[in-house]
C-alpha positions as CSV (number, residue, x, y, z in Angstrom):
1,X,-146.8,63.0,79.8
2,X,-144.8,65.9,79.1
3,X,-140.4,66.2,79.1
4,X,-140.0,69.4,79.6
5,X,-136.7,70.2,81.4
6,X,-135.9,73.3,82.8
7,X,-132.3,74.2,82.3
8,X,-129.4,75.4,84.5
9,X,-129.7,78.9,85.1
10,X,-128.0,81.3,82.0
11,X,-127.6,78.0,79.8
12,X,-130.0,77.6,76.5
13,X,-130.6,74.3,74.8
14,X,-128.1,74.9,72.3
15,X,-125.7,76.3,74.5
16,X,-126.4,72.8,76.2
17,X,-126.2,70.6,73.4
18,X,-123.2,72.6,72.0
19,X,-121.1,71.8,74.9
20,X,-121.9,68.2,75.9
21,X,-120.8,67.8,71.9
22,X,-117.5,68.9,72.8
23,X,-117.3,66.7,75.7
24,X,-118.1,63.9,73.6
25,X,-115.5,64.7,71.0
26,X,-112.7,64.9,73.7
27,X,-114.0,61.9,74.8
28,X,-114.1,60.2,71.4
29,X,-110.8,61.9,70.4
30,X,-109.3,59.9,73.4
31,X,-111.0,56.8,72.9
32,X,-110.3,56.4,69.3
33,X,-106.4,56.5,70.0
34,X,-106.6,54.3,72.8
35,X,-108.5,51.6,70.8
36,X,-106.2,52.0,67.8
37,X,-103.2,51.5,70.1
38,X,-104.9,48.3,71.1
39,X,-105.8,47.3,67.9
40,X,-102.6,47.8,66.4
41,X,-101.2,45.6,68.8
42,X,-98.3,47.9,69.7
43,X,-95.9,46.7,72.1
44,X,-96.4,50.0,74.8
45,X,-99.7,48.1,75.3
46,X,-98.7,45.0,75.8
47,X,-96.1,45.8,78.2
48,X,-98.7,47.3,80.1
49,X,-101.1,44.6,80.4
50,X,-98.0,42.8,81.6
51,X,-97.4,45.4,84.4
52,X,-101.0,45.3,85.3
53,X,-101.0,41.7,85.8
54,X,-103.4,40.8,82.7
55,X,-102.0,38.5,79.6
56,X,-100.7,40.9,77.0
57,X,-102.6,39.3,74.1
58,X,-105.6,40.4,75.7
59,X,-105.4,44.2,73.8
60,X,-106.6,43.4,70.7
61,X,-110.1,42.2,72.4
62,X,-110.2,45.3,74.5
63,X,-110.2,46.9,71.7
64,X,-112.6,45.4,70.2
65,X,-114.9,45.7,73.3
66,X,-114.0,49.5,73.5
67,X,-114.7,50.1,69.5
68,X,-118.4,48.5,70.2
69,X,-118.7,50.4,73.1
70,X,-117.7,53.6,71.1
71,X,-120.1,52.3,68.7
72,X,-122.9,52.2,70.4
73,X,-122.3,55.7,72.5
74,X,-122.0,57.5,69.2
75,X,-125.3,56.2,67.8
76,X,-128.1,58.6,69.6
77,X,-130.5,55.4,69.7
78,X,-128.2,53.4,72.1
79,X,-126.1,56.2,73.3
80,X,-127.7,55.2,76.5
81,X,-126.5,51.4,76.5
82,X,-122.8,52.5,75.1
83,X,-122.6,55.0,78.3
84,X,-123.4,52.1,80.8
85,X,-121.3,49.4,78.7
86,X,-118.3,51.8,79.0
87,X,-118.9,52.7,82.4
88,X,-118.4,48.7,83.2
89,X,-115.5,49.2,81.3
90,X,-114.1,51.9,83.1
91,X,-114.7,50.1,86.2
92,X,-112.7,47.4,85.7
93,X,-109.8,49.7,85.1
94,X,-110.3,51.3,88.1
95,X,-110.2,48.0,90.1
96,X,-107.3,46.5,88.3
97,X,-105.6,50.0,89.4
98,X,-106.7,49.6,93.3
99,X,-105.9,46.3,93.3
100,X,-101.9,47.3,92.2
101,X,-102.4,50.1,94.8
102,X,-101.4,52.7,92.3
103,X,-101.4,56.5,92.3
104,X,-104.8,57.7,93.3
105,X,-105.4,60.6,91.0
106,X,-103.4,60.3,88.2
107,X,-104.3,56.1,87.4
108,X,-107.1,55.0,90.0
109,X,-109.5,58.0,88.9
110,X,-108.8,58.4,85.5
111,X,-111.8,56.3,84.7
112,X,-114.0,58.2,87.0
113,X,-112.4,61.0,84.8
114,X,-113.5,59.8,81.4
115,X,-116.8,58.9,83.4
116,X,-117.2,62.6,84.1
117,X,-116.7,63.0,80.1
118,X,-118.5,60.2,78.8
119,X,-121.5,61.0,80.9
120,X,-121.2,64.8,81.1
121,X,-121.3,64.7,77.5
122,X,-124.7,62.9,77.5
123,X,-126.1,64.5,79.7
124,X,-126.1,67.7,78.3
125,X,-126.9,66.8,74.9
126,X,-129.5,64.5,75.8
127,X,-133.1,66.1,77.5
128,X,-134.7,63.2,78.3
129,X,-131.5,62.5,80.7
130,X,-131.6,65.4,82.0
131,X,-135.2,64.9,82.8
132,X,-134.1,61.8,84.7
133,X,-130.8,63.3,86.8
134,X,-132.3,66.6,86.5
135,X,-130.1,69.5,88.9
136,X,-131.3,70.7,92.2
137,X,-131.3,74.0,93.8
């Protein structure tokens, strides 16, 4: 069984691989300060688990899950299982932020947001997933 994958028009492999790197540095870049905020147990992050109606001690494991998440997404073996354990994650936020009713675009879809980068990322780094969600004409 072959994997070839036929690329987007004008793109290249490394062109490919090159950007979904960045992707997943922005990504990580944003990730690592918002687990270290949680880990650090700084009051900005307890005050808003308060305002979003969760128990403020809870940061510190959020954290946690978020850093093995991270984990995971960084490691090219289980890249695959970080992307979907984060995308649980991001899901959650999104319904704690429908459930307040908040602003649409700027708090409800930010996860879809770091979706877009999380997966993005993969995606174009990654042939074999592009072999599975491959682009249609």
């Amino acid at each position: 069984m072959s994997l070839a994958v036929e690329t987007p028009a004008g793109t290249t492999p490394k062109t490919m691989t090159w950007a979904g790197w960045a992707l997943t540095g922005l990504f990580t870049l944003f990730m690592t300060f918002d687990i270290a905020i949680k880990l650090l147990d700084l009051q900005v992050v307890r005050d808003t688990l308060a305002a979003l109606g969760y128990p403020p001690h809870l940061g510190r494991l959020i954290g946690v899950i978020e850093l093995v998440c991270l984990a995971l997404y960084l490691n090219p073996r289980t890249a695959v299982l970080g992307a979907v354990l984060f995308t649980a994650v991001m899901g959650g936020a999104i319904a704690t932020h429908l459930r307040l009713d908040n602003p649409l675009f700027s708090h409800t879809l930010f996860g879809v947001y770091l979706g877009l980068f999380l997966w993005g990322g993969l995606w174009l780094r990654d042939a074999r997933l592009r072999s599975l969600f491959p682009l249609r004409r």
